[in-house]
N, C-alpha and C positions, 0 to 999 in steps of 0.2 A: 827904395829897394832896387837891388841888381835883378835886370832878367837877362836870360841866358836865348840865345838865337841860333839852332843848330846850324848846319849844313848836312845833308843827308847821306847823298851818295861820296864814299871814302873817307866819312867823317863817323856818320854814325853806325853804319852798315858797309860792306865789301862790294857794292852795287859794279862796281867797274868792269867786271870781267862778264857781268851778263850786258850791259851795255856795250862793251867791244862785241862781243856774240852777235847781238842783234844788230848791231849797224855793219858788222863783216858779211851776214846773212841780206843783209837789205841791199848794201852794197853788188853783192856776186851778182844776183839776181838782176841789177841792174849794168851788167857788165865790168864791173871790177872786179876781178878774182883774189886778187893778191893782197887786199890791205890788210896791215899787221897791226899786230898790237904797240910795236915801237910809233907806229905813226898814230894810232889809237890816241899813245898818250900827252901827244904834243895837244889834244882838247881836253883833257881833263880838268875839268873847272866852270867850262864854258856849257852853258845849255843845248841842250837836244838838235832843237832846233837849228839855234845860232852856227852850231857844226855842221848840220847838213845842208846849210846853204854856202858856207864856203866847201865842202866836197863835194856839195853839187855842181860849184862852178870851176873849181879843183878836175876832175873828171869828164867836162863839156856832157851832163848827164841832161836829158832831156825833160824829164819825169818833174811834174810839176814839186817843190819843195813839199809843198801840203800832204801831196801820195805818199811819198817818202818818209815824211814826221809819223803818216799812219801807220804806213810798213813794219818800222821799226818798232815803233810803241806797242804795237800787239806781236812781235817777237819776243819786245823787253817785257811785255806783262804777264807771258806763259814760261820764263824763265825765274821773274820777283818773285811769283807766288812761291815758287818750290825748291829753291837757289839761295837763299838772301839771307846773310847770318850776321845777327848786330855782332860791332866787337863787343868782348866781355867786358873790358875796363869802361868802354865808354857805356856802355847796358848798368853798370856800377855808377858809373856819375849821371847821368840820370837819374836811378831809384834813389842816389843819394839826395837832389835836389827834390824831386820830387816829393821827398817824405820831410823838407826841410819848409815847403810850400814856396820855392821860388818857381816865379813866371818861367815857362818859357814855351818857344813855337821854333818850329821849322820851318827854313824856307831856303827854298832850292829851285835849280835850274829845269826839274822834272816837272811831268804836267802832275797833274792832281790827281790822275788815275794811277799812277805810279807811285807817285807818295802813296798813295793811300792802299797800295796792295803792298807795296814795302813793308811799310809801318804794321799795316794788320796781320803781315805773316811773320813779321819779331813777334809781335806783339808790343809792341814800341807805343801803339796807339794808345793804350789806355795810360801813359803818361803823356803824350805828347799830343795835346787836341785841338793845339792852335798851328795849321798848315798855309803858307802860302808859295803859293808854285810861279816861275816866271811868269806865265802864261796871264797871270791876273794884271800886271801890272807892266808898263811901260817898257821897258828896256828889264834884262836878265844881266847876269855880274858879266864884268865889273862895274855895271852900274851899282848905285845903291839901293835901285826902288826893293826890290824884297827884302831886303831886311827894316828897312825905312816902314815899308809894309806891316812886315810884322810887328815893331815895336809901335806902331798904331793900335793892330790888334791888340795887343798887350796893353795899351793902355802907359805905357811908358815913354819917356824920353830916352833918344837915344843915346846923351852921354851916357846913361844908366844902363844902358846894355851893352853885352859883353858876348862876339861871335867866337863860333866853337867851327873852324873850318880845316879844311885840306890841303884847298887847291891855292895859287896864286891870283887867281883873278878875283876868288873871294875874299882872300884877303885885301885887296885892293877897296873893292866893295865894303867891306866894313869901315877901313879907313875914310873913305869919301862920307860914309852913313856919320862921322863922327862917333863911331866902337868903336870900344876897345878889343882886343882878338887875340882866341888862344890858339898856335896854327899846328896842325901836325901834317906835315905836308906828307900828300899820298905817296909821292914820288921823292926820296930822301935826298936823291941828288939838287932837287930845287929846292932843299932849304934856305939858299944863298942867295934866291930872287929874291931883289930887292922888295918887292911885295911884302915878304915876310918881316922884314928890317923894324917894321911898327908895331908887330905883336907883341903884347906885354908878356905872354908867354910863349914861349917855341919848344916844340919838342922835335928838335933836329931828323931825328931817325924816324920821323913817322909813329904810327902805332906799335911797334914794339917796344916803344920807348914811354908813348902813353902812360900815365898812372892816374886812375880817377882818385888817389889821395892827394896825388902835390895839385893836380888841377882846382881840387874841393879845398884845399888850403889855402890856393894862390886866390881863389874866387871868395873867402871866408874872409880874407883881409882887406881884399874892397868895399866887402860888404860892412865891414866893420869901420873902414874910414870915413 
C-alpha cells in the first residue's frame, strides 16, 4: 500500500507569511530592521533553525542560536493559532485519502509545538496523527531523516511512499529518502530547480494550479500498479 508524507508549512497550509512575521520581529529586535520578505524567501524549505544559524552568522548577531529559535517560535505560535488557513484543494485531498484509509504523516522542518498548533487550528489533526518535526531526528531537509522517519512511523517502506512538498530542498529530501514526489513549488518561479526535475508529479504554478482530483488520480494509479 502507497503512503502519503505531507510537508506542512506552504504545502498543506500558508504558514510562510506568519514565519516571515516572526523572524522579521525576532530579527528587529535583535538589531536588523530591514529584512524582507524577498530575502525571506531565498529559506523557504529549510528549517527554522537551520536558518537562523546561517542569519545568525549572516548578521555578526551575538544572541546565542537557542535564544533566537525561542524568540521566534513564541512569535510564530501566537500568530499559527489564529493566522493559519489549510489550502482548500489540499484540505480536499486529504479528506480524500483519509476516507480511502491511506497512511499518512507529516513531517517537517517546524518543531512539534507548531505542527501541532498548526494542525489543531485547521483542524487538519484529526486526520493527520502521525507528526514528525526536524527536531526528532538528525539532520532537517534536504537531508532525508523526516521523511525516512516517518515512513518508519508508518510502518512502510519508502519505495512505497509518495512526498506531497513545496519547497526545493524537500524535494531533494524525498529523492535521497528513495520517494517518489508530488511538488507544488511555494515559489513558481523555482519550479525549474533542478530539485524538482524527479517529481513524478509537478504542478509548475504552485497552488493555484493544485487540483486534489489529478493528484488523487495520479496517486490512484500507483496505487494500482
Amino acid at each position: 500500500m502507497i503512503s502519503v508524507i505531507f510537508d506542512l508549512d506552504g504545502t498543506l497550509v500558508d504558514s510562510e507569511p506568519n514565519y516571515y512575521e516572526s523572524g522579521r520581529r525576532t530579527l528587529e529586535r535583535h538589531g536588523v530592521p530591514d529584512f524582507t520578505w524577498e530575502q525571506h524567501s531565498r529559506y523557504i524549505g529549510i528549517g527554522t533553525l537551520e536558518t537562523l544559524e546561517i542569519l545568525r552568522e549572516s548578521y555578526g548577531i551575538e544572541t546565542p542560536v537557542e535564544q533566537l529559535l525561542a524568540e521566534q517560535n513564541a512569535a510564530y505560535l501566537e500568530l499559527a493559532r489564529t493566522h493559519t488557513e489549510a489550502y482548500p484543494e489540499m484540505r480536499k485531498f486529504v479528506e480524500r485519502l483519509h476516507a480511502d484509509g491511506v497512511p499518512m504523516a507529516v513531517a517537517s522542518g517546524s518543531s512539534l509545538e507548531a505542527i501541532d498548533a498548526v494542525l489543531a487550528g485547521t483542524g487538519l489533526d484529526a486526520l493527520l496523527t502521525t507528526v514528525v518535526s526536524a527536531e526528532e531526528v538528525a539532520q532537517g531537509k534536504p537531508a532525508p531523516d523526516v521523511f525516512l522517519e516517518a515512513a518508519r512511523r508508518l510502518g512502510a517502506e519508502p519505495a512505497d511512499c509518495v512526498v506531497v512538498e513545496d519547497a526545493a530542498p524537500g524535494a531533494l529530501a524525498a529523492h535521497a529518502a528513495g520517494m517518489r514526489c508530488v511538488a507544488i513549488p511555494y515559489v513558481a518561479a523555482t519550479a525549474g530547480d533542478p530539485a524538482f526535475a524527479s517529481a513524478g508529479l509537478l504542478f509548475r504554478s504552485g497552488q493555484p494550479e493544485f487540483s486534489a482530483d489529478t493528484a488523487y488520480d495520479w496517486l490512484a494509479e500507483r496505487r494500482a500498479a
